[in-house]
N, C-alpha and C positions, 0 to 999 in steps of 0.2 A: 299563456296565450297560444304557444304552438298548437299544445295538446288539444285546446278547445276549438282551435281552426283545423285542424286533423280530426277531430271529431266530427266536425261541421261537414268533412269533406267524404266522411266515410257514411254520413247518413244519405247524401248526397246519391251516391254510387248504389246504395242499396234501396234508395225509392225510383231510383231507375231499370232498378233489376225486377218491374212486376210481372205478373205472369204472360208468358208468351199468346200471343193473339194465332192461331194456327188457322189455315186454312187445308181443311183436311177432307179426301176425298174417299168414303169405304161405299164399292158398289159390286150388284152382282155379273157377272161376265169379266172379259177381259179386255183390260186395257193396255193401250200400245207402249212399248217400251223396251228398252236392251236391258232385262233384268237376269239375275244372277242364278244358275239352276243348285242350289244347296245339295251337296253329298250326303245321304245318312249313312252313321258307322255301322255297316250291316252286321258288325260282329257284336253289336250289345245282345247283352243276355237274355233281357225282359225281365230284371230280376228287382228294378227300382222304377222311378216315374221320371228320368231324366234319358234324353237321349243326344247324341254330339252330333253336329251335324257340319260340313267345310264347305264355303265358296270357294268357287275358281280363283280367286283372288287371295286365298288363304284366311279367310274370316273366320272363326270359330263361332256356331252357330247352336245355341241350346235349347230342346225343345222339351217342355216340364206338361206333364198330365197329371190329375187328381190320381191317377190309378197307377199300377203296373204299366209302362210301355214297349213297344217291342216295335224292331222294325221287320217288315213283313215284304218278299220277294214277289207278290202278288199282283196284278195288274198289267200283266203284257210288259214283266224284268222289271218294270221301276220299281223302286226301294217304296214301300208305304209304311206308314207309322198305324199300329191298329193298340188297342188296350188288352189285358191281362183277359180279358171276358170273350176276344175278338171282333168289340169294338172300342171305340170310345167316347165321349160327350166332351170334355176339355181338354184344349192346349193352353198354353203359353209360351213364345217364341222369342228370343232375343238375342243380341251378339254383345259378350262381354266385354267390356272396355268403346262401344264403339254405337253407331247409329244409324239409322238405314230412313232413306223417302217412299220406296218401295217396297210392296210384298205382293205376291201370289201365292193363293192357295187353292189345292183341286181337291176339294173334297167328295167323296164315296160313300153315298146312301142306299145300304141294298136294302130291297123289297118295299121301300115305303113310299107310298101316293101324294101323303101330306108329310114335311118336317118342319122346322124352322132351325134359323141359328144368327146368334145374337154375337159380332163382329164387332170385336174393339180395340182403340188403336190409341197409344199412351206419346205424347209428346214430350220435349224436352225438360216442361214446366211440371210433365207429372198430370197435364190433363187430359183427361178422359173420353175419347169420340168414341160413340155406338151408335151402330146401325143392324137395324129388327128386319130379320127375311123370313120369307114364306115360302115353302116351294114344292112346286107340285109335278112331281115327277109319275110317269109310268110306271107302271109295277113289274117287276119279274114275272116271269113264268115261277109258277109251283115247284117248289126245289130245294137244297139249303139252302143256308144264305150265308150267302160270302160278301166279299170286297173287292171281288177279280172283273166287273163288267165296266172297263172304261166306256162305255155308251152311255152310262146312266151317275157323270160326275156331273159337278156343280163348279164352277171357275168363280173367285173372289177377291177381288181385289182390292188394296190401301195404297193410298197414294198423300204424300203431304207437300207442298207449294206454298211460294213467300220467304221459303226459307227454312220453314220449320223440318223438321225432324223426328222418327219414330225410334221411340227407347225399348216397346217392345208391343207385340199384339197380341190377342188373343181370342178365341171365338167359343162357345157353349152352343150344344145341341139339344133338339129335345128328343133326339132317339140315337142310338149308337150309330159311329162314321167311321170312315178311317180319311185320314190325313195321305193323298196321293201324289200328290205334290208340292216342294215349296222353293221358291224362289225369291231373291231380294236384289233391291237394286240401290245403286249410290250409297254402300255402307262406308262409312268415314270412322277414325277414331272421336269420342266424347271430345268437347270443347267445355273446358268449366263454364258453369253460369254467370253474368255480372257479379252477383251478389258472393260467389265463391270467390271470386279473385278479391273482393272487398275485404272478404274475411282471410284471406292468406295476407293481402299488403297488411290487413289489420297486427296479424298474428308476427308478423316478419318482424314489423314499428315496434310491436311491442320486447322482443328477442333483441333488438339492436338497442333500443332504449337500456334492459337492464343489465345487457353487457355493457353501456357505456358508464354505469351509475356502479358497476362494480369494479371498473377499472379506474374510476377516480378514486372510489373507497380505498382501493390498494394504493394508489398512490400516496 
């Protein structure tokens, strides 16, 4: 009878754990906020697609591209992140062990008139908000083409409210960028989900059950 009312109670706990309802807000410019300006390790090599990046607050912040990444001294001293090619098309951004409501990003479009970049933002539940931009920027003067004219960046912001929470972000271009800034705000460490704590008391009940079924065997 226990078992089957521990059973009762644990289905209980896990049809209550469904997926989180987020209210999630990804737009282009900037929005108002005391968010967090993230440190990149200027001393990575460029030698892999992962970069480390610290909040003032001592956050561990890692930043993964489909390519080579590198951080880049470029932009009037700020640290930029560019790709193996000197530029890039994907990020993905996260703080290990931990969860952020905020992000800023200042992305760096040289010489193109028209681009897009496709802004996505992953909640606690694992679900997925994207948001599709368009933008149409001035062109350079005739010249190379670098990633050093901050007049000609793009400001992007993620924001979640209600409670919810970002596990990590990420955004896709349709022409090479560099990554000029990034920033996050309210990072916290992971809080398990209902549904994981269901499964550790599950896992616990069951550990104390067959210790106690072995200590009467020995007796």
């Amino acid at each position: 009878m226990k078992s089957v009312l521990a059973a009762g109670a644990a289905a209980m706990v896990l049809g209550a754990a469904g997926t989180a309802s987020a209210a999630v807000i990804i737009t282009d410019g900037n929005l108002p906020g005391n968010l967090d300006t993230i440190l990149i390790d200027g001393a990575d090599d460029g030698t892999d697609n992962e970069i480390l990046g610290l909040s003032n607050d001592g956050w561990t912040v890692k930043i993964l591209g489909n390519e080579d990444i590198s951080p880049s001294n470029q932009g009037g001293g700020q640290v930029w992140v560019v790709g193996s090619d000197g530029g890039l098309t994907f990020l993905d951004i996260y703080t290990p062990g931990g969860t952020f409501t905020e992000a800023e990003l200042n992305i760096n479009a040289p010489r193109q008139t028209v681009w897009s970049i496709t802004l996505r933002g992953y909640d606690a539940a694992g679900v997925e908000f994207t948001q599709y931009v368009d933008k149409n920027l001035d062109p350079y003067d005739p010249g190379p083409v670098t990633f050093d004219d901050m007049t000609n960046n793009s400001f992007f912001n993620f924001k979640a409210t209600d409670g919810d929470v970002f596990t990590h972000i990420s955004f896709t271009t349709s022409g090479d960028v560099a990554l000029g800034q990034l920033r996050l705000g309210d990072v916290t460490a992971v809080v398990p989900e209902p549904s994981t704590w269901a499964m550790m008391i599950i896992g616990f009940g069951g550990v104390g059950a067959l210790m106690r079924r072995r200590r009467t065997a020995l007796a």
